[in-house]
C-alpha positions in Angstrom: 4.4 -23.0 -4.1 4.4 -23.5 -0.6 7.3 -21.5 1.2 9.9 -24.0 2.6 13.6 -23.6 4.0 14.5 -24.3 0.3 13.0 -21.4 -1.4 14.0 -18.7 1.4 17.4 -20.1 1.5 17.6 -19.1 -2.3 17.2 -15.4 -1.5 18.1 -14.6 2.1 21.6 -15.0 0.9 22.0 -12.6 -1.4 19.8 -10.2 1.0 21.4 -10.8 4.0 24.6 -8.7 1.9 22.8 -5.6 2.1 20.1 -5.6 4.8 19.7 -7.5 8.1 17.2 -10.0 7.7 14.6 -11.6 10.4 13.4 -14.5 9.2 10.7 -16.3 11.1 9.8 -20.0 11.7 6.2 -20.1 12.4 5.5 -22.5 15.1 4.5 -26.0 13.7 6.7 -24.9 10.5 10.8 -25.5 9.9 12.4 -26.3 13.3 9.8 -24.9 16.0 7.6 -26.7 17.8 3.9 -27.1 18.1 2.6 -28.7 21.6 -0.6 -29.0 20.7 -0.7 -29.6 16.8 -2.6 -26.9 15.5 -2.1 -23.4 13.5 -3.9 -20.3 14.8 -3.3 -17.2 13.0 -4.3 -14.9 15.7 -1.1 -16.8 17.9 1.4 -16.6 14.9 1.0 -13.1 14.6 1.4 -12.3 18.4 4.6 -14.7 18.5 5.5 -12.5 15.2 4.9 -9.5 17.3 6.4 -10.5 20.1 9.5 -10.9 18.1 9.7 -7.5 16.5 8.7 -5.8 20.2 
């Protein structure tokens, strides 16, 4: 089942009661953009850790 707003929605709720939550849209995925129309795992994990730096 591919992970969409839907399915996270169904949890992050109920999770967000107890614990903080930091939920990421992937560029190209949800809202974010993608310039150049492409995935690269090596960039999605530097934006990912840019985000938690």
């Amino acid at each position: 089942m591919p992970i969409t707003l839907a399915f996270v929605l169904l949890f992050t709720a109920k999770l967000s009661e107890q614990y903080r939550l930091i939920v990421v849209d992937l560029r190209g995925h949800g809202h974010s953009t993608n310039p150049q129309n492409k995935f690269i795992h090596r960039e999605a994990a530097s934006d990912v850790f840019l985000l938690l730096e």
